[in-house]
N, C-alpha and C positions, 0 to 999 in steps of 0.2 A: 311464242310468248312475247310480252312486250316490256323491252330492256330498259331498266330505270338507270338514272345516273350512272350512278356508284358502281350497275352491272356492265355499261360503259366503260368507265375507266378502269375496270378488273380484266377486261376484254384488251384494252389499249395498253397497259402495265405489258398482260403475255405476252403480246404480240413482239412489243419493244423486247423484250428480254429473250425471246426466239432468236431477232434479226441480229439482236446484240453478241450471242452467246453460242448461238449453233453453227455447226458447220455446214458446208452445204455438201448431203450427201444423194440427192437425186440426180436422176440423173437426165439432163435436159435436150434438147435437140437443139442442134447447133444454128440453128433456126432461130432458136428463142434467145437468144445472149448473143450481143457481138464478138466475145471470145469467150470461150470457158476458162481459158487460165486467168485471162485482165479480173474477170467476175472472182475468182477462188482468191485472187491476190488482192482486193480490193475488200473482200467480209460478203458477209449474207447482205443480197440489197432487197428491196422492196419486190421485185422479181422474182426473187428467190420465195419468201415468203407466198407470193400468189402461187406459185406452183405446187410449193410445200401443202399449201389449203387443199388444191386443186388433187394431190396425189390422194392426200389422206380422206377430202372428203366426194370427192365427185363431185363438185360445184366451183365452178369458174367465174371469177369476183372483174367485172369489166369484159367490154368485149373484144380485145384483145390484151394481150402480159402488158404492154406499157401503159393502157387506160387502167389495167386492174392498179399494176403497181403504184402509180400516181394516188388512184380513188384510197389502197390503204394507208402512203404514204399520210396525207393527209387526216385520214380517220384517227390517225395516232399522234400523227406530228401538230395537226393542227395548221389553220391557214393564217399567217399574220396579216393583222387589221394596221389602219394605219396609224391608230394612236396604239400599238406596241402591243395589244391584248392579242389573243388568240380566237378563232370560232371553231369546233370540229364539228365539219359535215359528219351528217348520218349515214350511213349504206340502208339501204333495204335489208328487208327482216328475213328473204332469203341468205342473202351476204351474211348478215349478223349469225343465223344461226348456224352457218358453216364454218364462222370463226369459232364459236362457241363450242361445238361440236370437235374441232381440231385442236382447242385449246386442251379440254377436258380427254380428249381421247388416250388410251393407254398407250399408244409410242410416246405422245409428246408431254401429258399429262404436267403443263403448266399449272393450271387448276384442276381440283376435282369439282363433284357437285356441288357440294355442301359451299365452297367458297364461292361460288357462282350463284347460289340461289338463295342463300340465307347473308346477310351480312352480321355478321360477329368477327370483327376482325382480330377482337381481343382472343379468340380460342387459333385461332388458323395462327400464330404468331406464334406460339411455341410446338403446334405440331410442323411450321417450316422451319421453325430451329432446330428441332431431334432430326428432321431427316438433311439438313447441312451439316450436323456435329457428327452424324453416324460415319465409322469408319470399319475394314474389316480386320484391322491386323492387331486391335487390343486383343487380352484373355478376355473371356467372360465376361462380361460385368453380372454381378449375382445381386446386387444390391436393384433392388427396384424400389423406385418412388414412392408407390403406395405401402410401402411399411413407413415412412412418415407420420403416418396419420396420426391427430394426435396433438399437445402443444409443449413448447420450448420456453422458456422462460430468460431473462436477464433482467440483473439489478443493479442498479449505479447510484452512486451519492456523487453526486459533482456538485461541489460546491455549497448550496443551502437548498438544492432540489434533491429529492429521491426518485428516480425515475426505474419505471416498471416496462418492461418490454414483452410482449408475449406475440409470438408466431406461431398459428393454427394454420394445420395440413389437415385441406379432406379432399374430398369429390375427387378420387384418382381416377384416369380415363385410362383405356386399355390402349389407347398411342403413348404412354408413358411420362405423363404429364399431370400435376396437381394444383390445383388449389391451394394460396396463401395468404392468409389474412395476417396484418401484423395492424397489434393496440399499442398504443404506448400514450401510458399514463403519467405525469409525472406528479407527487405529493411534496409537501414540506419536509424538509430533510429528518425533523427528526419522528418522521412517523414509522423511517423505516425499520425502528427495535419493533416493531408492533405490527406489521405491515401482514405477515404469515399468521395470524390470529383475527386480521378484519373476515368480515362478512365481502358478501358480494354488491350490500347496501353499500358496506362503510366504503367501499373501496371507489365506489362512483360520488359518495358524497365530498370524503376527502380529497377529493383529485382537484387539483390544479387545470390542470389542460388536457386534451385528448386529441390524440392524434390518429386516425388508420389509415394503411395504404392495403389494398387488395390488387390481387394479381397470379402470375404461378410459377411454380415451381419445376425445374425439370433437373434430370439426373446426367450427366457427360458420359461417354463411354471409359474414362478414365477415373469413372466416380465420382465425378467432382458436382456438386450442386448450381445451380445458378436459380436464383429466385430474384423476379423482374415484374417491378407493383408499381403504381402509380396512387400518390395520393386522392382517397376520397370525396377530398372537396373541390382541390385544385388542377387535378390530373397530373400534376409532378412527378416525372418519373422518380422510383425508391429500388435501388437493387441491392442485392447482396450477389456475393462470390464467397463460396469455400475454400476457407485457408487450412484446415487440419477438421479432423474428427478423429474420433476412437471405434471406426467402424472395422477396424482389423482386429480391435483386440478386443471390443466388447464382448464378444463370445453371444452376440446373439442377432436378430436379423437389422434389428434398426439399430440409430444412430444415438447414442444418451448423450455427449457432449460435441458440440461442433462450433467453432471458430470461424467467425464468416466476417468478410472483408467489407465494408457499407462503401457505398459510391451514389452519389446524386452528383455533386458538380466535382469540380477539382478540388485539390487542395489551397490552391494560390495561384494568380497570375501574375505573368513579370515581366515586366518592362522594355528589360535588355539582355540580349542572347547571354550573357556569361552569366546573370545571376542567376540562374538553373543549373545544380551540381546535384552530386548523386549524396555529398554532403549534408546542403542544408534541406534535401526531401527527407534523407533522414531524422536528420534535427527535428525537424517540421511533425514528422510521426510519433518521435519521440516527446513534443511538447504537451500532443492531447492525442494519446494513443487510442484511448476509448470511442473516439470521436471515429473513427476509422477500422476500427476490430473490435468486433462484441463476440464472447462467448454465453450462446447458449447452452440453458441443460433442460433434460425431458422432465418433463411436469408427470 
């Protein structure tokens, strides 16, 4: 096959994070490494990596370990030019597809196919979340994602706005992952005695502004939610975290009321190292609590 950009730098990402992360557990000929201990005590070097290919795929990257390790070195690191940019030589498409092939392989299994051949980088982001967050020493978790499905509601009067919030769950995938759309409307304050009697017309006529972030959902093995959107128009990151639900005493599978924590930027920046106290974050929560925890309930 012939590797586009993007399958480039998905190639050069593993690679990096192999050299960076793994230990080196082949086992080499002392031939090939001026010491085995200097090498163990210094990390994985580009060395290592060539061998690692070479073990797992039968294909030898250079024609000897210090041309191979140099040619990946550079495939990843890049060569500096002299006004400061970078160039990354190519390897040949035998090379390439025995990185490819060692990336994806089940020991090493950096990438699978799907991140390798399809680029969606927005679905691969919360299945390499579930499997960083997976632990083995919780109970159970019994709650799964897809009984979400469905929508959550929030209503606020701040000030002379009435603003409508609604978070829809669907499209759950069997990696444990969903779908979340959130609208938020906001109207004139005093439409909201009226607001549960509009239509579906009145309610886009009378709107003020609109707002959606899409993105998804995924569940912790401590139950905990985390839902991670990016605005519509802007690509703004919009996330939520769960602070409480009523998923222990509902008495039933999904969740009716849940309190979730909103985060895009901070709360405030400051100046000088003492004026951050555990004090005035408080204060600070306390001044516009809404602003920072909505509770929703199932629609």
């Amino acid at each position: 096959m012939k590797y586009s950009d993007w399958q480039l730098n998905r190639l050069r990402d593993a690679l990096s994070a192999f050299k960076a992360y793994q230990e080196s557990s082949f086992d080499f000929h002392e031939d090939q490494v001026e010491s085995l201990e200097t090498s163990r005590e210094v990390g994985f070097s580009w060395g290592d990596v060539r061998e690692a290919i070479r073990e797992e795929t039968g294909v030898e990257i250079g024609v000897d370990r210090k041309t191979g390790s140099e040619r990946l070195r550079q495939f990843v690191a890049g060569i500096k030019k002299n006004d400061g940019s970078y160039r990354f030589p190519r390897l040949s498409k035998k090379w390439l597809d025995a990185i490819a092939d060692f990336v994806t392989s089940e020991d090493i299994f950096l990438l699978d196919e799907e991140e390798l051949h399809e680029f969606d980088p927005t679905v691969q982001t919360p299945i390499r979340l579930l499997e960083y967050l997976n632990q083995n020493y919780d109970y159970e978790n019994t709650f799964h994602i897809a009984d979400l499905k469905g929508a959550y509601e929030r209503k606020l009067v701040n000030d002379d706005v009435f603003v409508v919030t609604k978070l829809t769950f669907q499209g759950a995938t069997d990696k444990g992952f969903m779908q979340v759309i959130e609208e938020r409307r906001s109207y004139d304050a005093s439409t909201a005695s009226r607001y549960d009697n509009f239509t579906y017309d009145n309610k886009r006529k009378e709107q003020l502004s609109f707002t959606e972030h899409k993105g998804w959902a995924v569940s912790t093995p401590e139950t905990g939610l985390l839902f991670f959107m990016k605005n519509a128009m802007d690509g703004k990151n919009y996330n939520y975290l769960s602070l409480a639900s009523d998923l222990p005493t509902s008495g039933s599978k999904t969740i009716g009321t849940m309190a979730l924590i909103h985060h895009d930027y901070s709360l405030w920046n400051v100046t000088t190292v003492n004026a951050l106290n555990f004090d005035n974050v408080i204060d600070g929560l306390k001044w516009n609590p809404e602003q920072y925890v909505a509770l929703f309930v199932r629609q």
